[in-house]
CHARMM internal coordinates of N, CA and C (Angstrom, degrees):
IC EDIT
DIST 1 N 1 CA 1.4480
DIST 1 CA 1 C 1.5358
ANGL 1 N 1 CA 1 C 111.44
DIST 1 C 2 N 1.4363
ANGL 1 CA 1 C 2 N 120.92
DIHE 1 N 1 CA 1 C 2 N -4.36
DIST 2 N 2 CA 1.2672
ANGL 1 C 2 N 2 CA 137.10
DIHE 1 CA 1 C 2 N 2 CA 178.35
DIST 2 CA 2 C 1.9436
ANGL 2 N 2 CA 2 C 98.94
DIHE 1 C 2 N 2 CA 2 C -47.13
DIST 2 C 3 N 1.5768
ANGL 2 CA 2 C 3 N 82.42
DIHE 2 N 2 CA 2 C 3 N -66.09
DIST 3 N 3 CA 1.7729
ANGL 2 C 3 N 3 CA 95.40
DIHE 2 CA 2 C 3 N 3 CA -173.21
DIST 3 CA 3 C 1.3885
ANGL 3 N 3 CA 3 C 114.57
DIHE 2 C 3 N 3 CA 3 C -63.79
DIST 3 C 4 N 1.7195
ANGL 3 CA 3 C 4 N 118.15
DIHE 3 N 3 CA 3 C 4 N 12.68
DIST 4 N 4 CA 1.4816
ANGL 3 C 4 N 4 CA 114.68
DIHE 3 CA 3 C 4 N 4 CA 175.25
DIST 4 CA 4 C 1.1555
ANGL 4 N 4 CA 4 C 93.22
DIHE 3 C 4 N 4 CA 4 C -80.22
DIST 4 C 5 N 1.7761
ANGL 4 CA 4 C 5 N 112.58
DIHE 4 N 4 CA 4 C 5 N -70.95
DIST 5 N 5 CA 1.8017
ANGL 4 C 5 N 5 CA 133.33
DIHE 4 CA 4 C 5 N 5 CA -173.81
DIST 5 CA 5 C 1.6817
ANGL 5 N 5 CA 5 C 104.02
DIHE 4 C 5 N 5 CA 5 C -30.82
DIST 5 C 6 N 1.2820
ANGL 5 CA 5 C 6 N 120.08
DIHE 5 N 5 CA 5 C 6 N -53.25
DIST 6 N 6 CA 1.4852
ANGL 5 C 6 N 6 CA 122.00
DIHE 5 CA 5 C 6 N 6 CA -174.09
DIST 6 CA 6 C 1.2300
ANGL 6 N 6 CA 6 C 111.34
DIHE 5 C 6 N 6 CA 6 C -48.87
DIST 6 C 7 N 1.3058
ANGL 6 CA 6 C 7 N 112.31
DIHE 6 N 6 CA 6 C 7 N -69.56
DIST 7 N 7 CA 1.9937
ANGL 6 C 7 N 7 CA 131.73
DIHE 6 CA 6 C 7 N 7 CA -178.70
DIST 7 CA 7 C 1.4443
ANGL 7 N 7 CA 7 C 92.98
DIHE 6 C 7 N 7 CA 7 C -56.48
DIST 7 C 8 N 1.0770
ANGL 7 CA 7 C 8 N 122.88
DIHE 7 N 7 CA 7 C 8 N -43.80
DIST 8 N 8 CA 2.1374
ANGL 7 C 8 N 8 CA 94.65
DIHE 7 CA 7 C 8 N 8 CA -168.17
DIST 8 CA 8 C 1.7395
ANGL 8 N 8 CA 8 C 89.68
DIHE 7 C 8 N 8 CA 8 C -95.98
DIST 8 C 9 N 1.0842
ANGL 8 CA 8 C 9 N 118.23
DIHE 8 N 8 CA 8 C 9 N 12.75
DIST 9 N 9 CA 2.1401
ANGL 8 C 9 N 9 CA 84.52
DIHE 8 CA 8 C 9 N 9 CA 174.74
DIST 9 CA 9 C 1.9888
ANGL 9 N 9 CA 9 C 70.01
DIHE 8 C 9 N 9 CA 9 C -119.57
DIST 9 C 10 N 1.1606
ANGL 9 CA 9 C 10 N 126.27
DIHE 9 N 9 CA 9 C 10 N -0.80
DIST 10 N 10 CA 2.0428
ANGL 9 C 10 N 10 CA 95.40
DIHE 9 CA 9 C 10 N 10 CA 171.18
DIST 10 CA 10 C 1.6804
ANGL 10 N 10 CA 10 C 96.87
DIHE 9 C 10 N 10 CA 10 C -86.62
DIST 10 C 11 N 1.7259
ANGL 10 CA 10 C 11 N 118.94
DIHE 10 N 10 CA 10 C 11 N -28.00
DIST 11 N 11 CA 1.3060
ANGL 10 C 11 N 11 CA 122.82
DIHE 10 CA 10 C 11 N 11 CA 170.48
DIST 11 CA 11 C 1.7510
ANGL 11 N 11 CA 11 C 125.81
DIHE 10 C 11 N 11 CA 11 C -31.29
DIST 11 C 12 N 1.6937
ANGL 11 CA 11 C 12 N 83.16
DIHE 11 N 11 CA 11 C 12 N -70.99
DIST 12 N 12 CA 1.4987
ANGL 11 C 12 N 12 CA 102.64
DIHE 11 CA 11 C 12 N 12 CA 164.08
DIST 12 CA 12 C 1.3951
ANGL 12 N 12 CA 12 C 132.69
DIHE 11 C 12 N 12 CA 12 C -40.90
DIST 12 C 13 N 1.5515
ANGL 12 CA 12 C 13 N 109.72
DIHE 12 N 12 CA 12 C 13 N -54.24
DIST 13 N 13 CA 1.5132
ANGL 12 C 13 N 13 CA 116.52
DIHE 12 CA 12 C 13 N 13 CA 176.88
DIST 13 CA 13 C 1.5261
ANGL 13 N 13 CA 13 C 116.17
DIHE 12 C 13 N 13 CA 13 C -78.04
DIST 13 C 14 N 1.3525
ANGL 13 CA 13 C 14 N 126.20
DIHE 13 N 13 CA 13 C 14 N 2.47
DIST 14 N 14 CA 1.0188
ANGL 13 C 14 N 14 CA 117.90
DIHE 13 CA 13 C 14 N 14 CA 141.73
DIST 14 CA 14 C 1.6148
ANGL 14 N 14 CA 14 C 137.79
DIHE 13 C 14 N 14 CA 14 C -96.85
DIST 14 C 15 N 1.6626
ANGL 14 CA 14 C 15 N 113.87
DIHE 14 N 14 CA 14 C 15 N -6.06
DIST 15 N 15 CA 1.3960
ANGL 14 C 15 N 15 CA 107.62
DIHE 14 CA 14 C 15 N 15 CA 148.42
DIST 15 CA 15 C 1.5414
ANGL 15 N 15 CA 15 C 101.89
DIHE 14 C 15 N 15 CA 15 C -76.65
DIST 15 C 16 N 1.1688
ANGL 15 CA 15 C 16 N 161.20
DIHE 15 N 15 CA 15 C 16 N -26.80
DIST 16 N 16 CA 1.3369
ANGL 15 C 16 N 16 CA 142.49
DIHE 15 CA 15 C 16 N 16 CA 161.19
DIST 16 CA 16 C 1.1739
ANGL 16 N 16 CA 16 C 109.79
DIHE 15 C 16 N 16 CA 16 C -22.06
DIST 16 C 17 N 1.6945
ANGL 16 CA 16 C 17 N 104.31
DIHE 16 N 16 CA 16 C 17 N -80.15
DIST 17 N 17 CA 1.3033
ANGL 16 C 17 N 17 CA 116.61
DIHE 16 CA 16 C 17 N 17 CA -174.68
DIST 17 CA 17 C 1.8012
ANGL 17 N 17 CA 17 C 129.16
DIHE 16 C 17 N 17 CA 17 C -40.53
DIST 17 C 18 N 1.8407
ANGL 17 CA 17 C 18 N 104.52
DIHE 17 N 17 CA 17 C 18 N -31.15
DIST 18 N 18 CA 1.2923
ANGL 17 C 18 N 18 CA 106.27
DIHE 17 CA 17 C 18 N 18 CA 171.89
DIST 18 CA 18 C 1.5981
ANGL 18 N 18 CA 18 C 103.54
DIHE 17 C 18 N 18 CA 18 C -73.00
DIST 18 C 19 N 1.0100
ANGL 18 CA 18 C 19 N 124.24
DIHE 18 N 18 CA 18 C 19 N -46.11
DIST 19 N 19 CA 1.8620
ANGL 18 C 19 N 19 CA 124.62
DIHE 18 CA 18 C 19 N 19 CA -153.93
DIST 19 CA 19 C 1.8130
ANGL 19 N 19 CA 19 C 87.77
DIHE 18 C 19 N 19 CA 19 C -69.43
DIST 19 C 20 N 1.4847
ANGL 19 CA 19 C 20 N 138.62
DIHE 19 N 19 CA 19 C 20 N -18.87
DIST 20 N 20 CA 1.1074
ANGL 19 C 20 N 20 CA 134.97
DIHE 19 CA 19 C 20 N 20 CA -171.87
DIST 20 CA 20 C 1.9540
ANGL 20 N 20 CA 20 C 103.80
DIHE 19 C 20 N 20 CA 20 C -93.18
DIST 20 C 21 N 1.2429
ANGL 20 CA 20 C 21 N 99.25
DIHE 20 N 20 CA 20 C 21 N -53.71
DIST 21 N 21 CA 1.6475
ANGL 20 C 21 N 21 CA 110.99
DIHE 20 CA 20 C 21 N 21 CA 178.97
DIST 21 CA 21 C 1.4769
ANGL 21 N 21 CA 21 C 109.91
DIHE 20 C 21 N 21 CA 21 C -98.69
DIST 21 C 22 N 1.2301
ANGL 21 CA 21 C 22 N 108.13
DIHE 21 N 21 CA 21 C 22 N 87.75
DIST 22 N 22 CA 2.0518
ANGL 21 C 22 N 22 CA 119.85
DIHE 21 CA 21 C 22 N 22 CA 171.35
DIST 22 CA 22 C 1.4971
ANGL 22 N 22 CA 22 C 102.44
DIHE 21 C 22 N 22 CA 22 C -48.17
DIST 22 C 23 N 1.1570
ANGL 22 CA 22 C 23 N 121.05
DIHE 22 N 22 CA 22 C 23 N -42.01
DIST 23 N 23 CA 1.3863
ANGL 22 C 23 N 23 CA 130.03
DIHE 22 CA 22 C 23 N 23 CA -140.65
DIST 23 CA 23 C 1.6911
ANGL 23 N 23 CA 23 C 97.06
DIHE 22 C 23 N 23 CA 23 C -82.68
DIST 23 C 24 N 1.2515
ANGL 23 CA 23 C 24 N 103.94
DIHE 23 N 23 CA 23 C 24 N -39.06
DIST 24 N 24 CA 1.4063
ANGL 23 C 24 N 24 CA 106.36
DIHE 23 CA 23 C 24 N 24 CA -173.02
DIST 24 CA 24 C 1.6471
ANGL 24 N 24 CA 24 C 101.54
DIHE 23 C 24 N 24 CA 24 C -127.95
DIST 24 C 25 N 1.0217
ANGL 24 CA 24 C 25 N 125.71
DIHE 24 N 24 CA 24 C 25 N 30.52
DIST 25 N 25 CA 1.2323
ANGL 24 C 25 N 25 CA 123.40
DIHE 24 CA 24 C 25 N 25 CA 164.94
DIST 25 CA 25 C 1.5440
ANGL 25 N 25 CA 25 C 129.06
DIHE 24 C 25 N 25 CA 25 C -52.50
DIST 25 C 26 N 1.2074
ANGL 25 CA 25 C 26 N 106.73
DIHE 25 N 25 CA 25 C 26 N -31.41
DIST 26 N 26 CA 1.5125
ANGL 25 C 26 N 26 CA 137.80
DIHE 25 CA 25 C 26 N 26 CA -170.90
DIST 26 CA 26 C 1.7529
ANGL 26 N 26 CA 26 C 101.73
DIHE 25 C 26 N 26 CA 26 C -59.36
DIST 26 C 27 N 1.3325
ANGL 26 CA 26 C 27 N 101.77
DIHE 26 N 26 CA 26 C 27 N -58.49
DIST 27 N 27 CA 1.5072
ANGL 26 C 27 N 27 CA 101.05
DIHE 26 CA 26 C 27 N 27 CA 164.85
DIST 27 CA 27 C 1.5967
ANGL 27 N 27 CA 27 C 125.19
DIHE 26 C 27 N 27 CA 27 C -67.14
DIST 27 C 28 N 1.2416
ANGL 27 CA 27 C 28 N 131.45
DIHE 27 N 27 CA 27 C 28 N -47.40
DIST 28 N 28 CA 1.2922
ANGL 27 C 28 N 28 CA 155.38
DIHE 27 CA 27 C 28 N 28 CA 133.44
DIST 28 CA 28 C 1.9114
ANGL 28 N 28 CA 28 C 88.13
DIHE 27 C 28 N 28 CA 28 C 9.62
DIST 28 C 29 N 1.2682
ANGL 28 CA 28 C 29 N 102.66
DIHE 28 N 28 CA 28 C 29 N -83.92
DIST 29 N 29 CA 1.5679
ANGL 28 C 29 N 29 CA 127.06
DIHE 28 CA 28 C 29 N 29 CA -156.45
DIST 29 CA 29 C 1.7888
ANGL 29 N 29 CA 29 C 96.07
DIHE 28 C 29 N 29 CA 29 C -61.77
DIST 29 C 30 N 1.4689
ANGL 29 CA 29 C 30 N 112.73
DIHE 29 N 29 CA 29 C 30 N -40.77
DIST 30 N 30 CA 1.5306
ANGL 29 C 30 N 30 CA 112.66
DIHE 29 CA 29 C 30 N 30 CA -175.79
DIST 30 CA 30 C 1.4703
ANGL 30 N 30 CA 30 C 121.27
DIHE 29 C 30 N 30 CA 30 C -62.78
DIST 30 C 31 N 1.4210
ANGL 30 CA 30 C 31 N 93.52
DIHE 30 N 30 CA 30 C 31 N -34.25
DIST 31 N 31 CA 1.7135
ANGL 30 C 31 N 31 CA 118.66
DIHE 30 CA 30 C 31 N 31 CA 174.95
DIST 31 CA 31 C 1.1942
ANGL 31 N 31 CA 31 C 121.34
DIHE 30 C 31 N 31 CA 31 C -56.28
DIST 31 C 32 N 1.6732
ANGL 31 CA 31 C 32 N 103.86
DIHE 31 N 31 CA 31 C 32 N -52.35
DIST 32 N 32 CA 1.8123
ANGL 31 C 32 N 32 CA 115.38
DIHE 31 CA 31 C 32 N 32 CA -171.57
DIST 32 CA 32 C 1.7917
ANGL 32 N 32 CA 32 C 75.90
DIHE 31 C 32 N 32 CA 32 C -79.48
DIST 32 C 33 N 1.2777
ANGL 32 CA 32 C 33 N 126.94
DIHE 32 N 32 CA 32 C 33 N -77.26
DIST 33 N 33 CA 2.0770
ANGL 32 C 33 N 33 CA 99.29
DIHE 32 CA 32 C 33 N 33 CA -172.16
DIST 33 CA 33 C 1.4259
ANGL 33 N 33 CA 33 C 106.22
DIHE 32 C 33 N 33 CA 33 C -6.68
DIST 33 C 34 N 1.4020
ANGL 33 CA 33 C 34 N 129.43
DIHE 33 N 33 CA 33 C 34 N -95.09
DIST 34 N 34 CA 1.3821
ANGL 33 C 34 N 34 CA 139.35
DIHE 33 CA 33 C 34 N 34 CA -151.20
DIST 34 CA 34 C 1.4545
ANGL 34 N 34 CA 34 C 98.78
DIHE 33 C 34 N 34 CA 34 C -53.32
DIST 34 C 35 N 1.3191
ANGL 34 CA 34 C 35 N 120.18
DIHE 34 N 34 CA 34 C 35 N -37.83
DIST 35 N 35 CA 1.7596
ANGL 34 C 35 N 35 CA 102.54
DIHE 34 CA 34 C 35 N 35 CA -162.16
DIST 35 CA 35 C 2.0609
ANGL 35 N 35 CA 35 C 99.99
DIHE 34 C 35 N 35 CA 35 C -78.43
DIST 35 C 36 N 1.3259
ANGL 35 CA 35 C 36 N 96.82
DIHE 35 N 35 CA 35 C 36 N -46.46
DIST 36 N 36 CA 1.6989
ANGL 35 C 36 N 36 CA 102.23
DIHE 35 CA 35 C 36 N 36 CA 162.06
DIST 36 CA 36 C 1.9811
ANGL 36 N 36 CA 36 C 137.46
DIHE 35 C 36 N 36 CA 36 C -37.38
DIST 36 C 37 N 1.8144
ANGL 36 CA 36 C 37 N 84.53
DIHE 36 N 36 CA 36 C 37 N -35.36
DIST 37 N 37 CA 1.4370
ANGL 36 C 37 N 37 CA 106.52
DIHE 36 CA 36 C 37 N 37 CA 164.12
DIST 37 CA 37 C 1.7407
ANGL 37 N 37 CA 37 C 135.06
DIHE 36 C 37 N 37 CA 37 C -64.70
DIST 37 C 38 N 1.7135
ANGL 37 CA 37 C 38 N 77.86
DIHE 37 N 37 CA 37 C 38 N -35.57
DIST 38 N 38 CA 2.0381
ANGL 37 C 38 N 38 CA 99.77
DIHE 37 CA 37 C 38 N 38 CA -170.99
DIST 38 CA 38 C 1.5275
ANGL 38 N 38 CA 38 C 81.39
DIHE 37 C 38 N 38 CA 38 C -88.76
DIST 38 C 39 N 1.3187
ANGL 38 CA 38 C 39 N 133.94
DIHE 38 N 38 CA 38 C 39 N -38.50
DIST 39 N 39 CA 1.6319
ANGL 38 C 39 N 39 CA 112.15
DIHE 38 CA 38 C 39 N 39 CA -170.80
DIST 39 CA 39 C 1.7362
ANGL 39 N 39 CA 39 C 108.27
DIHE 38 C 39 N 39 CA 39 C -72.02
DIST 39 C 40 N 1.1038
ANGL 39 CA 39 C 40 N 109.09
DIHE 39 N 39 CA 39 C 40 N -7.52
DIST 40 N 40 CA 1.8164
ANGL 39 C 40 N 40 CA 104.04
DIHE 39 CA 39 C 40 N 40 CA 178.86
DIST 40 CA 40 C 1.1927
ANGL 40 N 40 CA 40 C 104.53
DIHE 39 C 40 N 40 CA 40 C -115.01
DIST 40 C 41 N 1.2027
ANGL 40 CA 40 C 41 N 128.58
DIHE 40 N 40 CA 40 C 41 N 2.57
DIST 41 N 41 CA 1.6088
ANGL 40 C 41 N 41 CA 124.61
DIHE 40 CA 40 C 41 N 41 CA 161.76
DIST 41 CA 41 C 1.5218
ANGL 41 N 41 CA 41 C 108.91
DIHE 40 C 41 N 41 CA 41 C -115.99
DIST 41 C 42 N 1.4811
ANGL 41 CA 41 C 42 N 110.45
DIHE 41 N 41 CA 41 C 42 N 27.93
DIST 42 N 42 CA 1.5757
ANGL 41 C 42 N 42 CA 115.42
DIHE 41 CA 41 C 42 N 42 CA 160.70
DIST 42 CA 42 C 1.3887
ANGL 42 N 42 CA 42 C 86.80
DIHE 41 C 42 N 42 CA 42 C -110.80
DIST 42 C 43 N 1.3056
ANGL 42 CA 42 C 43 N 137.45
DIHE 42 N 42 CA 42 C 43 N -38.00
DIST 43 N 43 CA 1.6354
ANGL 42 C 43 N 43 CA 133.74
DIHE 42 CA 42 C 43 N 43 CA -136.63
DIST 43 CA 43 C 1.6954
ANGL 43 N 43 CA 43 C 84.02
DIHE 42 C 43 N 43 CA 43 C -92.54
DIST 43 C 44 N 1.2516
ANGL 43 CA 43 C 44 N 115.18
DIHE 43 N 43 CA 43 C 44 N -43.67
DIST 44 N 44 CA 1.4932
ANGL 43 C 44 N 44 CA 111.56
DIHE 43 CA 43 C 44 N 44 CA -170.53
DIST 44 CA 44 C 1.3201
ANGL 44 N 44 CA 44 C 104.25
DIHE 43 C 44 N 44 CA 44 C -57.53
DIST 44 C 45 N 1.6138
ANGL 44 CA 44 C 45 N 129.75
DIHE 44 N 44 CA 44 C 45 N -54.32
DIST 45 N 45 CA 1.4389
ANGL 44 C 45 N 45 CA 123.74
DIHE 44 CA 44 C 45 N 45 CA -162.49
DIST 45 CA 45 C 1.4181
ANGL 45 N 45 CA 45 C 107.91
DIHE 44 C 45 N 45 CA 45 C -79.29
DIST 45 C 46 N 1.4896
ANGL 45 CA 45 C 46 N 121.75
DIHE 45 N 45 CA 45 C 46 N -24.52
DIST 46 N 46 CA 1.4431
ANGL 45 C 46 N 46 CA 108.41
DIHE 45 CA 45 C 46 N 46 CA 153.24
DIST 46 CA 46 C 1.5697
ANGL 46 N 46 CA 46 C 131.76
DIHE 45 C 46 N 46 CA 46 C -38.04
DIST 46 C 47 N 1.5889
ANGL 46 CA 46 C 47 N 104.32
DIHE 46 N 46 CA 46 C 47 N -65.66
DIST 47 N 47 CA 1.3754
ANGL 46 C 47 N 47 CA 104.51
DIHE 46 CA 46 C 47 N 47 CA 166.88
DIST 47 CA 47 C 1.1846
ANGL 47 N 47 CA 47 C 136.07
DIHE 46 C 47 N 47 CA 47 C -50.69
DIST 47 C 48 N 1.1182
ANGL 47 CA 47 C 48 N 101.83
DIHE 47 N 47 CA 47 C 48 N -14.32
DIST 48 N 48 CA 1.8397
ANGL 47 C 48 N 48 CA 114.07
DIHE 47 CA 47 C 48 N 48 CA -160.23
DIST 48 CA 48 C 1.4499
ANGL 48 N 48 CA 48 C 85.37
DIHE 47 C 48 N 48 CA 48 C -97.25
DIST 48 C 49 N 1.5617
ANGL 48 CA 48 C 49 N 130.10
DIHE 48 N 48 CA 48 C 49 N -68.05
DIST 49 N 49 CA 1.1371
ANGL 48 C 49 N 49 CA 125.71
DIHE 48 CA 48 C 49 N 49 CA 166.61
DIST 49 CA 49 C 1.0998
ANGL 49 N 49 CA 49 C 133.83
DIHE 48 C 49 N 49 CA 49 C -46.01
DIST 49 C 50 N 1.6630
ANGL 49 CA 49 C 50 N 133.48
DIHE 49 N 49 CA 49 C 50 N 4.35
DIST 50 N 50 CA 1.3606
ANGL 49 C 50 N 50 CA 142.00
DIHE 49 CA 49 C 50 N 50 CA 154.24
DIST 50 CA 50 C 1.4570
ANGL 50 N 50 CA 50 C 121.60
DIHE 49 C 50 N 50 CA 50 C -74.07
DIST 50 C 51 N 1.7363
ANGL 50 CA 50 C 51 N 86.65
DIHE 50 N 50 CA 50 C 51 N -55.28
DIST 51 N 51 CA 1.7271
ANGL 50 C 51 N 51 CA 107.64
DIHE 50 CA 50 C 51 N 51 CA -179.83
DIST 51 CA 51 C 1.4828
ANGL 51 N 51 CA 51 C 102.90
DIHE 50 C 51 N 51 CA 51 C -57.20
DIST 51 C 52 N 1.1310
ANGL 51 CA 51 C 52 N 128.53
DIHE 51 N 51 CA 51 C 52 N -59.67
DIST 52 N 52 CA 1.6472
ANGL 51 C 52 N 52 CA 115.95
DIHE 51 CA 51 C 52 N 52 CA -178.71
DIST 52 CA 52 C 1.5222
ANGL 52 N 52 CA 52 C 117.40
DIHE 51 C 52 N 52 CA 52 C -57.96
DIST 52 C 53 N 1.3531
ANGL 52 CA 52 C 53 N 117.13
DIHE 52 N 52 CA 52 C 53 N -34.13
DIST 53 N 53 CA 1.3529
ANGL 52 C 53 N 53 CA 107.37
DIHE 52 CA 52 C 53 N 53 CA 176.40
DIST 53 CA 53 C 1.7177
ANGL 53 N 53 CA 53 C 110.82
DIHE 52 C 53 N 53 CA 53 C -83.90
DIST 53 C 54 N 1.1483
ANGL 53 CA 53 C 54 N 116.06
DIHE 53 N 53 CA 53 C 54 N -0.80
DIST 54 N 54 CA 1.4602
ANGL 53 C 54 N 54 CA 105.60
DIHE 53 CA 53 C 54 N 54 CA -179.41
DIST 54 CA 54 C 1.9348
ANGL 54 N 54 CA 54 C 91.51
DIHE 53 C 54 N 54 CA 54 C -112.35
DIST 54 C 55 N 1.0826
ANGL 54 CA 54 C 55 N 126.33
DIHE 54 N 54 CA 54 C 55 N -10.99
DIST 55 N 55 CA 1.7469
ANGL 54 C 55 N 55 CA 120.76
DIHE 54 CA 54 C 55 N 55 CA 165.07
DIST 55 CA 55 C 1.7191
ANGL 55 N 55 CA 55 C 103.24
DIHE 54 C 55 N 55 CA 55 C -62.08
DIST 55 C 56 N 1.5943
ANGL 55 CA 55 C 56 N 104.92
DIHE 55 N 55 CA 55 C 56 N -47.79
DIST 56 N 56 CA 1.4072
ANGL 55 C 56 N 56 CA 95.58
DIHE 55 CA 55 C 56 N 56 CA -167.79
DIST 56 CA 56 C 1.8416
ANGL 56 N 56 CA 56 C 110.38
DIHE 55 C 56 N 56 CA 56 C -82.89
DIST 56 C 57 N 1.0507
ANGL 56 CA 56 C 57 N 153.81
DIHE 56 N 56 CA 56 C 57 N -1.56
DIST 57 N 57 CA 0.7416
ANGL 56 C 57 N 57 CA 168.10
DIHE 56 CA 56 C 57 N 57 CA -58.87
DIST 57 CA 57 C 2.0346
ANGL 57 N 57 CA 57 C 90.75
DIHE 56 C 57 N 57 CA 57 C -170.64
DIST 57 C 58 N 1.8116
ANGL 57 CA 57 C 58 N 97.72
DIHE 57 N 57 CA 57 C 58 N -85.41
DIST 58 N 58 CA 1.7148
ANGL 57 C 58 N 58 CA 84.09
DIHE 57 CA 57 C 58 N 58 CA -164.40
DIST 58 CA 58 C 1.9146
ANGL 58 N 58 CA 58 C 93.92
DIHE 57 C 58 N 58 CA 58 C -70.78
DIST 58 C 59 N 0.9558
ANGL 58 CA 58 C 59 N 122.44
DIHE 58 N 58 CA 58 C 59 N 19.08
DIST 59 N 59 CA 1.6950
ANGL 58 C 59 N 59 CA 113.78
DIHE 58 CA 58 C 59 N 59 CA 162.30
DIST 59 CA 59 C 1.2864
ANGL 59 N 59 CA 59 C 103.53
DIHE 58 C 59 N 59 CA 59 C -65.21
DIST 59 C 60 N 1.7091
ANGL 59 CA 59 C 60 N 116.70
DIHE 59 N 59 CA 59 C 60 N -63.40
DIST 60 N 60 CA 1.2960
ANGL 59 C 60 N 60 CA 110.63
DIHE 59 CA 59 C 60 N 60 CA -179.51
DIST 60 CA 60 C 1.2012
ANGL 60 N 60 CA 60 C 147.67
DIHE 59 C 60 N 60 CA 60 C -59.39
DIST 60 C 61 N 1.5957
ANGL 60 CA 60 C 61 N 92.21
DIHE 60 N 60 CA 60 C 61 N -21.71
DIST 61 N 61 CA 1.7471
ANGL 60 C 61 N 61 CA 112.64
DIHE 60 CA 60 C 61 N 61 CA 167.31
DIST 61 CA 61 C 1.7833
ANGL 61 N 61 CA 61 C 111.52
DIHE 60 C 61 N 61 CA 61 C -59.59
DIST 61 C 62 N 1.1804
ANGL 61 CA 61 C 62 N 89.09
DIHE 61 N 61 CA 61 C 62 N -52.55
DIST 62 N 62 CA 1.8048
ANGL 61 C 62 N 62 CA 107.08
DIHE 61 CA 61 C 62 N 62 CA -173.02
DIST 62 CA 62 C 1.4291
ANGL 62 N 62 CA 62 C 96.52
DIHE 61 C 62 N 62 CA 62 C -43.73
DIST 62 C 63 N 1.1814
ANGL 62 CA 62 C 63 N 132.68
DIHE 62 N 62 CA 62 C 63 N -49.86
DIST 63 N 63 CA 1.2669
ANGL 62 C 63 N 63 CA 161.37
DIHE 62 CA 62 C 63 N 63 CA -139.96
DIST 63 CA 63 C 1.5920
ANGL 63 N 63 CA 63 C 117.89
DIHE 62 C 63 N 63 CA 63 C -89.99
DIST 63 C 64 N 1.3440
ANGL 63 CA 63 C 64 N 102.31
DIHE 63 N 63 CA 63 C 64 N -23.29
DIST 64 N 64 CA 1.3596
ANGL 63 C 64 N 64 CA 114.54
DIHE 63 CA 63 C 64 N 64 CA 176.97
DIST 64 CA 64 C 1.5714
ANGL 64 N 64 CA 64 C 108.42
DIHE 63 C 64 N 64 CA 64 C -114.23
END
COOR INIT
IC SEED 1 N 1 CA 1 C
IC BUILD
């Protein structure tokens, strides 16, 4: 979850950078998209990678 905190505060500092530079904000704004994107397609495979390890989980209990 390290690489969530990273991607949304590099997110952030590039809407900074737009609300400071009008002129080129446009890129600014495209940037924080992509870094906003990689933080919800880390958060998804986290979950996803929880949920499968906690599906298989009372198998093994049962099991012992």
């Amino acid at each position: 979850m390290e690489n969530v905190r990273h991607y949304r505060a590099m997110g952030s500092l590039c809407r900074q950078f737009a609300a400071f530079d009008p002129v080129h904000s446009w890129k600014y704004l495209i940037e924080a998209q992509k870094w906003e994107h990689l933080a919800e397609a880390e958060i998804a495979s986290h979950f996803k990678e929880c949920n499968t390890t906690e599906s298989k989980a009372p198998e093994l209990r049962s099991a012992a």
